[in-house]
Each structure stands twice: as structure tokens, then as C-alpha cells.
N, CA, C and O atoms as a DFTB+ gen file, in Angstrom:
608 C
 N C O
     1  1       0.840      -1.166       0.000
     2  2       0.000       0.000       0.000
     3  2       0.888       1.233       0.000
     4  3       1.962       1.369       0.587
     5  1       0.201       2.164      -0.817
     6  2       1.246       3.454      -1.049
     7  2       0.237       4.310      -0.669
     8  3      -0.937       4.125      -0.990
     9  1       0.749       5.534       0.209
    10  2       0.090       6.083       0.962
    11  2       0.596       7.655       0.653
    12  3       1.827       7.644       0.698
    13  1       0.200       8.719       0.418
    14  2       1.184      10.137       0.146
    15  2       0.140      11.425       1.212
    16  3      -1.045      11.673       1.437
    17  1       1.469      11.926       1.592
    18  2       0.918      13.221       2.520
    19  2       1.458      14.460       1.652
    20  3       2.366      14.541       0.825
    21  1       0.303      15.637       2.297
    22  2       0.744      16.889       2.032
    23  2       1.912      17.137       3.037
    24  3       2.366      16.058       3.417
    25  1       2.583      18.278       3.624
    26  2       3.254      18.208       4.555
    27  2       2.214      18.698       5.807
    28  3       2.412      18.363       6.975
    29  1       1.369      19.326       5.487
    30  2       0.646      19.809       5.850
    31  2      -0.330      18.879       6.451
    32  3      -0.697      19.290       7.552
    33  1      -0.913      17.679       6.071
    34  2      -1.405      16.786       6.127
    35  2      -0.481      15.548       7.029
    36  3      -0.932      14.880       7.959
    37  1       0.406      15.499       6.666
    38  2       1.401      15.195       7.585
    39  2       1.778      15.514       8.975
    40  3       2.060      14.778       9.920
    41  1       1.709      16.845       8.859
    42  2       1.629      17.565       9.938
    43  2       0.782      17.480      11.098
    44  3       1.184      17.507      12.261
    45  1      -0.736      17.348      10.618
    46  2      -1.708      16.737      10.925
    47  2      -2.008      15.523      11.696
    48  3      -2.468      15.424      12.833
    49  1      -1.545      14.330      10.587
    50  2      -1.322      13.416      11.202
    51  2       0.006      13.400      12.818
    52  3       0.155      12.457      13.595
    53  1       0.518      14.339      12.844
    54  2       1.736      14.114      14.142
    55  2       0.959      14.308      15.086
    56  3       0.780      13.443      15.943
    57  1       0.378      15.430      15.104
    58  2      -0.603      16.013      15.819
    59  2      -1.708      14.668      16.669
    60  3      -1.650      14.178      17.797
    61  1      -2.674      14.421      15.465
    62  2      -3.505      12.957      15.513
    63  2      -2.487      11.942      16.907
    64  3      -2.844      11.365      17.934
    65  1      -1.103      12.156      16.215
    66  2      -0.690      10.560      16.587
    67  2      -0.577      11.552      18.332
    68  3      -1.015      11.093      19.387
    69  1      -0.029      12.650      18.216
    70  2       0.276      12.892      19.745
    71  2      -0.828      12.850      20.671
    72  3      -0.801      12.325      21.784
    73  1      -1.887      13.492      20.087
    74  2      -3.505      13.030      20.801
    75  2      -3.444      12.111      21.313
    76  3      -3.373      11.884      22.521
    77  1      -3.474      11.115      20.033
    78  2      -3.939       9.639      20.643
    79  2      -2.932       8.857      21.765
    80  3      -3.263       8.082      22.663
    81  1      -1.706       9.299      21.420
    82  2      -0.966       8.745      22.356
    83  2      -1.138       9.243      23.947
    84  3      -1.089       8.488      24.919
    85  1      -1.367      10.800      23.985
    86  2      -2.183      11.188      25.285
    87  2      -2.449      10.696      25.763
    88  3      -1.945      10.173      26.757
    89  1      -4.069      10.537      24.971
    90  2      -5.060       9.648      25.713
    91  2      -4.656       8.231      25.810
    92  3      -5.588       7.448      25.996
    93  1      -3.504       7.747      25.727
    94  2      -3.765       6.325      25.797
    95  2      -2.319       6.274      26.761
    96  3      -1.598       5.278      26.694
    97  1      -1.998       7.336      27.582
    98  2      -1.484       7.481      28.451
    99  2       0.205       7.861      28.588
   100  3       0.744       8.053      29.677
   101  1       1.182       7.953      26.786
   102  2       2.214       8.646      26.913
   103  2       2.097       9.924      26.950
   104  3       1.182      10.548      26.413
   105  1       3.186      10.494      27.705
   106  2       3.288      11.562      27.815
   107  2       5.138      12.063      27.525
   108  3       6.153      11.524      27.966
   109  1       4.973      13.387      26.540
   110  2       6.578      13.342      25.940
   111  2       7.372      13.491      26.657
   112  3       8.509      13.092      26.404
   113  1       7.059      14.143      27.855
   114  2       8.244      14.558      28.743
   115  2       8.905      12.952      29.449
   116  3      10.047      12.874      29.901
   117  1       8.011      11.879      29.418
   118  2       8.651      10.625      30.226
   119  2       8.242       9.707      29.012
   120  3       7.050       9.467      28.819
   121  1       9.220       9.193      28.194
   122  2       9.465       8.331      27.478
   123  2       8.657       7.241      27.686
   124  3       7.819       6.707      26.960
   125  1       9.313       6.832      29.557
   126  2       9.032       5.336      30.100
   127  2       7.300       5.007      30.077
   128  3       6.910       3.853      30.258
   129  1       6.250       6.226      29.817
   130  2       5.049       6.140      29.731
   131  2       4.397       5.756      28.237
   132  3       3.305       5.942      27.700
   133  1       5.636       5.132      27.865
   134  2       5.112       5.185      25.740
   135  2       4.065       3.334      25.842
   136  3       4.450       2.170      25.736
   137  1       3.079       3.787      26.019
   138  2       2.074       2.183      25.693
   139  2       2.876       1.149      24.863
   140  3       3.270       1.424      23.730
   141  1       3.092       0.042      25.411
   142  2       3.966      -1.095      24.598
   143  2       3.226      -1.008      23.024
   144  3       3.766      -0.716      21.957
   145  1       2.006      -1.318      23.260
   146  2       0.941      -1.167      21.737
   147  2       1.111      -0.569      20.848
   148  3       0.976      -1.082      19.737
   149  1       1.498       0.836      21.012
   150  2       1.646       1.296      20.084
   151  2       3.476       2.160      20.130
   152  3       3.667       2.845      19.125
   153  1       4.090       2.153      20.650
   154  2       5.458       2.644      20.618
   155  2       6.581       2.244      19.545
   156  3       7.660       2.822      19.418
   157  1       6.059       0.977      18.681
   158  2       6.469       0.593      17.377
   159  2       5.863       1.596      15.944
   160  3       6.454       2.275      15.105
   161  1       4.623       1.323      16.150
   162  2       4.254       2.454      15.269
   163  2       4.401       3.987      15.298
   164  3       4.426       4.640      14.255
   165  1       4.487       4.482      16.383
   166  2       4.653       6.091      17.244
   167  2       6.092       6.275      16.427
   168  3       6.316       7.166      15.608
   169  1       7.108       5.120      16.880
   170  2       8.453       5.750      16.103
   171  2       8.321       5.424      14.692
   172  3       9.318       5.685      14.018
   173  1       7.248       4.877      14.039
   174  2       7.531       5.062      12.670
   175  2       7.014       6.244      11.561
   176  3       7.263       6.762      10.472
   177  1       5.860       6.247      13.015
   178  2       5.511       8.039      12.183
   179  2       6.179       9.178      12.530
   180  3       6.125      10.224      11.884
   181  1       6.746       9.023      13.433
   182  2       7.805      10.172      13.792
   183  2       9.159      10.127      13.446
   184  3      10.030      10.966      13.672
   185  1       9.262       8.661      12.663
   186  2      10.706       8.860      11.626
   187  2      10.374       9.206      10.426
   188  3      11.276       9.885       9.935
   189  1       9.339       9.031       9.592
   190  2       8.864       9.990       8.718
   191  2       8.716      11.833       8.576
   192  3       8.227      12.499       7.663
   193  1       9.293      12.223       9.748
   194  2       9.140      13.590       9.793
   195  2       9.931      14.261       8.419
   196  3       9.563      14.833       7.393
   197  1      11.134      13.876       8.975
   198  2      11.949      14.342       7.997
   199  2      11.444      14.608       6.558
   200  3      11.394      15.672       5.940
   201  1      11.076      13.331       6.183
   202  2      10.995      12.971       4.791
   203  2       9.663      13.808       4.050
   204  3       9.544      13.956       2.834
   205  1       8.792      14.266       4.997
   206  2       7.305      15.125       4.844
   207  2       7.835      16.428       5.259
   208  3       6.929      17.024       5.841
   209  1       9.021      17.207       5.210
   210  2       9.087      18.241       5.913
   211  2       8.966      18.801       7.002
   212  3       9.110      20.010       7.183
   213  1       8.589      17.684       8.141
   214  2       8.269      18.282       9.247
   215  2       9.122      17.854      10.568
   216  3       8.582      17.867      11.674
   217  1      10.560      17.452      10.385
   218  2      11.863      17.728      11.168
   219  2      11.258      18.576      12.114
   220  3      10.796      18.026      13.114
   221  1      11.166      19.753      12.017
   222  2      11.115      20.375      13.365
   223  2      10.215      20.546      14.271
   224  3      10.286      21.411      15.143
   225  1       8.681      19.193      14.049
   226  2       8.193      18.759      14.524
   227  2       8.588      17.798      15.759
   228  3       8.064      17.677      16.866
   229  1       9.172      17.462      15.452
   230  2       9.663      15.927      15.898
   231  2      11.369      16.151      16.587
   232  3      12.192      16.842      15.987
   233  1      11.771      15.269      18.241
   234  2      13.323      15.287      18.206
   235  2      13.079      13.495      18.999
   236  3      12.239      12.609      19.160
   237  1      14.587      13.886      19.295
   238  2      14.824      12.440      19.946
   239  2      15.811      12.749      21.113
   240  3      16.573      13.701      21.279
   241  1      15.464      11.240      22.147
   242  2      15.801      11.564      23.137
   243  2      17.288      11.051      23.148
   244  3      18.087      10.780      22.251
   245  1      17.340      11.025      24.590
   246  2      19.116      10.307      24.461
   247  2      19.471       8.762      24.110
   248  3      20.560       8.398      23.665
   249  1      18.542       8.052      24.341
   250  2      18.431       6.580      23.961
   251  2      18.121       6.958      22.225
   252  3      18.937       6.242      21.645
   253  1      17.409       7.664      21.258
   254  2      17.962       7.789      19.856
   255  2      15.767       7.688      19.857
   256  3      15.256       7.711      18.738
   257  1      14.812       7.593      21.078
   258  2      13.807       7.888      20.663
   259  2      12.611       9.284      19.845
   260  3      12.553      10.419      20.318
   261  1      11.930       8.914      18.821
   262  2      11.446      10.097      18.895
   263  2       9.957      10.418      19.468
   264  3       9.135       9.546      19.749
   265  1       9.812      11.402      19.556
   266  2       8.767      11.988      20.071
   267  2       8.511      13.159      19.566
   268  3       9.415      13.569      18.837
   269  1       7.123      14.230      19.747
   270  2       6.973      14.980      19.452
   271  2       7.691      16.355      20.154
   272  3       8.077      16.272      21.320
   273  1       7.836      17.489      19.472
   274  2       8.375      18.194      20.155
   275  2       7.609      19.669      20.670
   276  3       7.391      20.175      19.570
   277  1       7.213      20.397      21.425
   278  2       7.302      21.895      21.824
   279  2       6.395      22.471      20.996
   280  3       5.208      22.777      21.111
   281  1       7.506      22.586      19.819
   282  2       6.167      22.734      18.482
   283  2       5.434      22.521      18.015
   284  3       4.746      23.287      17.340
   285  1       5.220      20.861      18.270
   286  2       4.075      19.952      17.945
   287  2       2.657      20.363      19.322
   288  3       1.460      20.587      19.142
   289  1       3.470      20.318      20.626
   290  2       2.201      19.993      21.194
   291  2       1.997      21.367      22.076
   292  3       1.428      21.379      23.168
   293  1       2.379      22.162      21.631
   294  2       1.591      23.584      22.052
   295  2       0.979      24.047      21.599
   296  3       0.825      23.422      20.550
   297  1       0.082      25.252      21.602
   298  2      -0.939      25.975      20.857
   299  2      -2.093      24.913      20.413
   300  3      -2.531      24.012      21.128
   301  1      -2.509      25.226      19.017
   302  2      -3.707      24.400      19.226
   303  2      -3.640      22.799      19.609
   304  3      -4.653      22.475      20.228
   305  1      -2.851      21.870      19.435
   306  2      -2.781      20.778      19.941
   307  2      -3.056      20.879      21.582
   308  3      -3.935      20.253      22.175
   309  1      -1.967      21.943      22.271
   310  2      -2.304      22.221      23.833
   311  2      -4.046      22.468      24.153
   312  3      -4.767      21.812      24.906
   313  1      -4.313      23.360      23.502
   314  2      -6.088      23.649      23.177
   315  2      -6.578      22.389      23.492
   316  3      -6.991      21.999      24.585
   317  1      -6.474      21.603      22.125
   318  2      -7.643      20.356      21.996
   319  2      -7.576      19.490      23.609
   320  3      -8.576      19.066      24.188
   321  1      -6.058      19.364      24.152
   322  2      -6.199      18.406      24.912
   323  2      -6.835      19.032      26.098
   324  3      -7.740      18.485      26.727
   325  1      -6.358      20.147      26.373
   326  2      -7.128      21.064      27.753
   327  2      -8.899      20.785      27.310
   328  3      -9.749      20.165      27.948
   329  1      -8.986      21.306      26.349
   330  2     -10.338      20.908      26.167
   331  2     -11.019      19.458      26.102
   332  3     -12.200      19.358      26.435
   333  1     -10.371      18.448      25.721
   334  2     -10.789      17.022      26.008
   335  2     -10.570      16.535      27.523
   336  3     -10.945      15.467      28.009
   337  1      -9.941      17.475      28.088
   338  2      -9.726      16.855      29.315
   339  2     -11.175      17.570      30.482
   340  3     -11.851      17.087      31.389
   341  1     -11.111      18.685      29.922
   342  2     -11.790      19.323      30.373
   343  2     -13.490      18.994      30.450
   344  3     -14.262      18.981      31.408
   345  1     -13.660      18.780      29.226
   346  2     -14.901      17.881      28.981
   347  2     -15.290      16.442      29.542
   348  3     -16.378      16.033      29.946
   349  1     -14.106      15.828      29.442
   350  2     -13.863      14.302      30.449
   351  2     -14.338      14.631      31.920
   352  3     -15.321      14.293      32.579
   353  1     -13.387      15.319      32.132
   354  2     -13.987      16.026      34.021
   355  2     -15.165      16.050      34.282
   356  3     -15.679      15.475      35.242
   357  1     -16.024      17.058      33.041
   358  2     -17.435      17.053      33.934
   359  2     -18.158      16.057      33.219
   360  3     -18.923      15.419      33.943
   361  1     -18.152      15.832      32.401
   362  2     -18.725      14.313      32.132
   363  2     -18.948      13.220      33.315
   364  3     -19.934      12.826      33.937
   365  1     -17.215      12.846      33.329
   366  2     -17.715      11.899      34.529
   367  2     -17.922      12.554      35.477
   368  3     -18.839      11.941      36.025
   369  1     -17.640      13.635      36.234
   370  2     -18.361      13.758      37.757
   371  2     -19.788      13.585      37.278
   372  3     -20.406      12.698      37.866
   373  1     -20.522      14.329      36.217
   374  2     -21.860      14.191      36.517
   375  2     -22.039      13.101      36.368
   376  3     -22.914      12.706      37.139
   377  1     -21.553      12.155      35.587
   378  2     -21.981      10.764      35.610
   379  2     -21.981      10.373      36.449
   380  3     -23.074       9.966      36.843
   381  1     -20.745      10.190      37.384
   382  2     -20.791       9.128      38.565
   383  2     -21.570      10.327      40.118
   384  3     -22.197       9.861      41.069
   385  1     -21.421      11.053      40.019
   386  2     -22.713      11.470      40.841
   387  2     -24.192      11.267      40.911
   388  3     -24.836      10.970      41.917
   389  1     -24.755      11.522      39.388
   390  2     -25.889      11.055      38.948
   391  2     -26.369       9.265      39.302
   392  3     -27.501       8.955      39.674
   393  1     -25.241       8.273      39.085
   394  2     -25.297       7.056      39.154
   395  2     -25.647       6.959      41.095
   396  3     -26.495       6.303      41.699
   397  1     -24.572       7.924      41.611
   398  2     -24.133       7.413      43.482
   399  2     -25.878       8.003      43.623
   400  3     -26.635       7.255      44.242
   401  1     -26.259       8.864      43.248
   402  2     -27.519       9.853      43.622
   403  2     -28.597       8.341      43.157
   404  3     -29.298       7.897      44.066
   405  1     -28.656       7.723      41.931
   406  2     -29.769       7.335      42.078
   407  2     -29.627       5.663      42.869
   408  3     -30.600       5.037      43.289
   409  1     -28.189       5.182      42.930
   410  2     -28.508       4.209      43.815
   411  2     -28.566       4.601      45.152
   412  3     -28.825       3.711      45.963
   413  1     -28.379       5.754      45.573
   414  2     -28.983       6.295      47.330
   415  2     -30.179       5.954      47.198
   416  3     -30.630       5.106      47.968
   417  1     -31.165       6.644      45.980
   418  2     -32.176       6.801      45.954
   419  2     -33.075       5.369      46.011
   420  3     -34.232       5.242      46.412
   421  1     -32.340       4.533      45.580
   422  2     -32.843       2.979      45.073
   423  2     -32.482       1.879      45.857
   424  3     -32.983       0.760      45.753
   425  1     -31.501       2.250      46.739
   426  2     -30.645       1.289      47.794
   427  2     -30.143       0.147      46.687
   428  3     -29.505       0.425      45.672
   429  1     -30.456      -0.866      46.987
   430  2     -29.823      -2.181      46.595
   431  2     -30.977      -2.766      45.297
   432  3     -30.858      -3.838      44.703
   433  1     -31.862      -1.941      45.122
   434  2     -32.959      -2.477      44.314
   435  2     -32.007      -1.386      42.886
   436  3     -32.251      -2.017      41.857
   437  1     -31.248      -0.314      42.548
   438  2     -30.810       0.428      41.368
   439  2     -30.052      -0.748      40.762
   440  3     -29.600      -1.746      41.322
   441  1     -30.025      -0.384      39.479
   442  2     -29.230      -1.327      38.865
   443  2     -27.852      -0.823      39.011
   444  3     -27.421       0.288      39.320
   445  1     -27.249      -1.984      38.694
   446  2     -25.555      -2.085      39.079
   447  2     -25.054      -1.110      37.498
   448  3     -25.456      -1.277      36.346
   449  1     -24.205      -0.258      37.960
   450  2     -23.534       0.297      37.104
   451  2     -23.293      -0.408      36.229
   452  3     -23.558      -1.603      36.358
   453  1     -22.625       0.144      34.865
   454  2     -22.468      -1.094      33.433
   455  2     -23.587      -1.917      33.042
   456  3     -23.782      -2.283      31.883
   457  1     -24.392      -2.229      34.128
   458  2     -25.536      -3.044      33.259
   459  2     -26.654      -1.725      32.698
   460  3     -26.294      -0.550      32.755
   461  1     -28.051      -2.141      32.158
   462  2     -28.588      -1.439      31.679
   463  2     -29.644      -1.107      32.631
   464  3     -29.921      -1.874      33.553
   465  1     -30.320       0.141      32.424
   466  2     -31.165       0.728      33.424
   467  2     -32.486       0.258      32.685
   468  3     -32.786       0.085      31.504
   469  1     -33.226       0.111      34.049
   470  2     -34.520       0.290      33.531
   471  2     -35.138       1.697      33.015
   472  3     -34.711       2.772      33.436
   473  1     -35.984       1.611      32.246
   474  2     -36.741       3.278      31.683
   475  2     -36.685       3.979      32.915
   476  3     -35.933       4.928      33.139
   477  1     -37.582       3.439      33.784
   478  2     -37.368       4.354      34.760
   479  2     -36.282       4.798      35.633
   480  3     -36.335       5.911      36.156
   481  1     -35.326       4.022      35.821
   482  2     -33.982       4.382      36.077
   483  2     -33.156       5.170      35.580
   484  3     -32.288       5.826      36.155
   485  1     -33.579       5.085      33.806
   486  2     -32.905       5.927      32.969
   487  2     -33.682       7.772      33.322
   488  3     -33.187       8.897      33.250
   489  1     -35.003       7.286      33.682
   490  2     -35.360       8.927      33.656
   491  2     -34.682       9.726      34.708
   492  3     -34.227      10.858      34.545
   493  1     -34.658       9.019      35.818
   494  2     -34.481       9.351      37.260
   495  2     -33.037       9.748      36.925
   496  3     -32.737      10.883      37.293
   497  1     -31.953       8.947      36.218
   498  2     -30.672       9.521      35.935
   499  2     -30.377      10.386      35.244
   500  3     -29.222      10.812      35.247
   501  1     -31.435      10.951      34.368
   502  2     -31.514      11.757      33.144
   503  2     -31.688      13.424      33.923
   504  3     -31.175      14.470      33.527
   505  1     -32.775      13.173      35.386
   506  2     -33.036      14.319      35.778
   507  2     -31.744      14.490      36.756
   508  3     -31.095      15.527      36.895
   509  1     -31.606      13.731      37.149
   510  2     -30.096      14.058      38.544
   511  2     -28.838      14.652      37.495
   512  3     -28.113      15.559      37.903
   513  1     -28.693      14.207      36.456
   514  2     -27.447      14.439      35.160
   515  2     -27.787      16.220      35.187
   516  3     -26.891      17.062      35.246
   517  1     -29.304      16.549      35.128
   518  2     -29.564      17.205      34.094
   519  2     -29.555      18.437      35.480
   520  3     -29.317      19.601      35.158
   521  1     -29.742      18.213      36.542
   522  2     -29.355      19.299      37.824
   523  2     -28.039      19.762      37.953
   524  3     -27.521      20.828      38.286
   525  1     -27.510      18.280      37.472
   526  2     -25.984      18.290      38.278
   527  2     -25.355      19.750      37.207
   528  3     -24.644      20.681      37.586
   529  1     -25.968      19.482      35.705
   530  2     -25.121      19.744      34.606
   531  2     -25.332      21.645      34.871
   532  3     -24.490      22.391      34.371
   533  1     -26.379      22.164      35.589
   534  2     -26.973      23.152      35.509
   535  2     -26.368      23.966      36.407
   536  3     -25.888      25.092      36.275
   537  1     -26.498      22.915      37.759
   538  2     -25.021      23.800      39.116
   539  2     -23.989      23.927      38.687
   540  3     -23.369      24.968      38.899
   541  1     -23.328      22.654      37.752
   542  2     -21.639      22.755      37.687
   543  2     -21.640      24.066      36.439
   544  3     -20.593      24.714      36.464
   545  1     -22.520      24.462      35.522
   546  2     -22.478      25.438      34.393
   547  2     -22.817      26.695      35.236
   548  3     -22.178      27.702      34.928
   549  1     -23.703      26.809      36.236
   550  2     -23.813      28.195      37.184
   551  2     -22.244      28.322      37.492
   552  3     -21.367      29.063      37.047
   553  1     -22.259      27.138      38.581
   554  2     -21.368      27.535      39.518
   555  2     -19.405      26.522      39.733
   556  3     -18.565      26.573      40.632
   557  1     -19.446      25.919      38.687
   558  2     -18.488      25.072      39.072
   559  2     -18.266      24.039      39.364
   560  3     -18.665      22.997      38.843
   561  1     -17.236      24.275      40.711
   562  2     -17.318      23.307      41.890
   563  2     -17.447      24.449      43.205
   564  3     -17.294      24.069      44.366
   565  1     -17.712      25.722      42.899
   566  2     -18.201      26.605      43.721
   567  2     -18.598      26.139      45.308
   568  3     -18.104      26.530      46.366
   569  1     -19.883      24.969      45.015
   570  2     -20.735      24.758      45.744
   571  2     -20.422      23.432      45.692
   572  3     -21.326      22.661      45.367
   573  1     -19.155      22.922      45.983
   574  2     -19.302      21.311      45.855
   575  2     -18.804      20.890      46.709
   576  3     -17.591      21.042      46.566
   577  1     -19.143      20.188      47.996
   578  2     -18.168      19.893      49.019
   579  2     -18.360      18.381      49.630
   580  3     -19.361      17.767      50.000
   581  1     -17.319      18.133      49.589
   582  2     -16.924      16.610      50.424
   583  2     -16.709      16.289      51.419
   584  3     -15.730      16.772      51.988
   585  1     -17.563      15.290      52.099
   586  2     -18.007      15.088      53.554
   587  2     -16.474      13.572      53.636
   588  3     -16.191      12.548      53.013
   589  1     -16.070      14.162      54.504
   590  2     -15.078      13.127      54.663
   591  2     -15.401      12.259      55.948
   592  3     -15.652      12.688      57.074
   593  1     -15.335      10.848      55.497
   594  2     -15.746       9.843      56.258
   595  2     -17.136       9.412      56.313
   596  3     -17.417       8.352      56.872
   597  1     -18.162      10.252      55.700
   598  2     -19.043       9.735      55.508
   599  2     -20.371      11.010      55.191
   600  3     -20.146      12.173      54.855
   601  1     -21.766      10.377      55.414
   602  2     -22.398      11.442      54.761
   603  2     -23.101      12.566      55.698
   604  3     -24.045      13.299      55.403
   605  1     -22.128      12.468      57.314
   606  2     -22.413      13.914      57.698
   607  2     -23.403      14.112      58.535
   608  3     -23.692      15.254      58.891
């Protein structure tokens, strides 16, 4: 298979690959965090730099690895991830609040997380989601406080 980039498109793709590697838990500053899975392929798109123009994307460390560089993952790349992370955050708090809220509400009769809700379970989670989503957009975590050791 023959495959051709713009550099630009190329460029792109470094970007793509540094995302994904993010999220799947490397991070450039510590090598030792590169996912076994994919750290074969990671150095093969980042030995392609050169050859697409985009060297000064890309360096290597003292062992001869590459990774992205400074240039690659600041500005809008820095953006996307602040913002995916950011979105992750309140996602799950409201999720797993919404879930703790309706098995209070249900004791031992709510369904177990991961399995599927009943309709009515689903509504009851739909309205606790849909409070939670309304305080944390007022106010944050303004108003959010944690009872330590128990519920106070």
C-alpha cells in the first residue's frame, strides 16, 4: 500500500498521533510512559518527519527515541487536549454522581452500574445528570463539598 501526505497533512497526522498517544497514556516529557501497543508504530511516524518536511516537529531523546516536540504539542494541539480533558472532568463527575444519587435513591434495588437501566432508572438519571449539569455550568465546583468519612 502506497500512501502520500501533504506536509501539511502530515503535519496533521503528528498532531492525531500525539492526541492519541495522550489519551492512551504517553506523555513526551517521560518516554518510560510510551504504551507497549503502540510505541512501534509512534516511532515510525515520527521517523517519517523528515521525509514530509516536518523535522522540526519531531526530536529524539538520548536513547535515539522520537517523540513529538514543543512545536508539535503547544498551541492548538495544547487547546484540543485542555479541552478534552476538560470535557472528560465534567462528564464523569456528573456521571458518577448522577449514578451514586440514584442508587442512594434505590438502595440495593438500582441497577448495578455497566448493566442497563430500567426506563425508569434511565429517567431518574436523566433528571439528577440534568441538575448536576446546571449547578456545575452556574457555579463550578463553587458549591461542591466533600463530607469526609461519611455522609455527615
Amino acid at each position: 500500500m502506497k500512501v502520500s501526505f501533504t506536509q501539511k497533512e502530515y503535519a496533521r497526522l503528528l498532531e492525531l498521533a500525539h492526541l492519541g498517544l495522550w489519551v492512551a497514556g504517553a506523555r513526551p516529557d517521560d518516554p518510560a510512559t510510551m504504551p507497549e501497543r503502540y510505541a512501534g508504530l509512534a516511532q515510525k511516524v515520527f521517523g517519517l518527519a523528515e521525509t514530509f518536511g516536518c523535522a522540526d516537529l519531531v526530536e529524539s531523546d538520548v536513547n535515539g527515541e522520537l517523540f513529538p516536540n514543543e512545536k508539535l504539542t503547544e498551541g492548538p494541539v495544547r487547546e484540543k487536549l485542555e479541552q478534552f480533558t476538560e470535557d472528560a472532568f465534567w462528564g464523569e463527575l456528573v456521571a458518577r454522581l448522577g449514578e451514586r444519587d440514584l442508587r442512594a435513591e434505590h438502595g440495593s434495588d438500582a441497577t448495578k452500574i455497566g448493566d442497563e437501566f430500567t426506563e425508569e432508572e434511565k429517567e431518574k438519571l436523566d433528571a439528577l445528570e440534568d441538575a448536576y449539569w446546571r449547578e456545575f455550568e452556574t457555579h463550578g465546583v463553587d458549591h461542591l463539598v466533600v463530607l469526609r468519612g461519611g455522609k455527615g
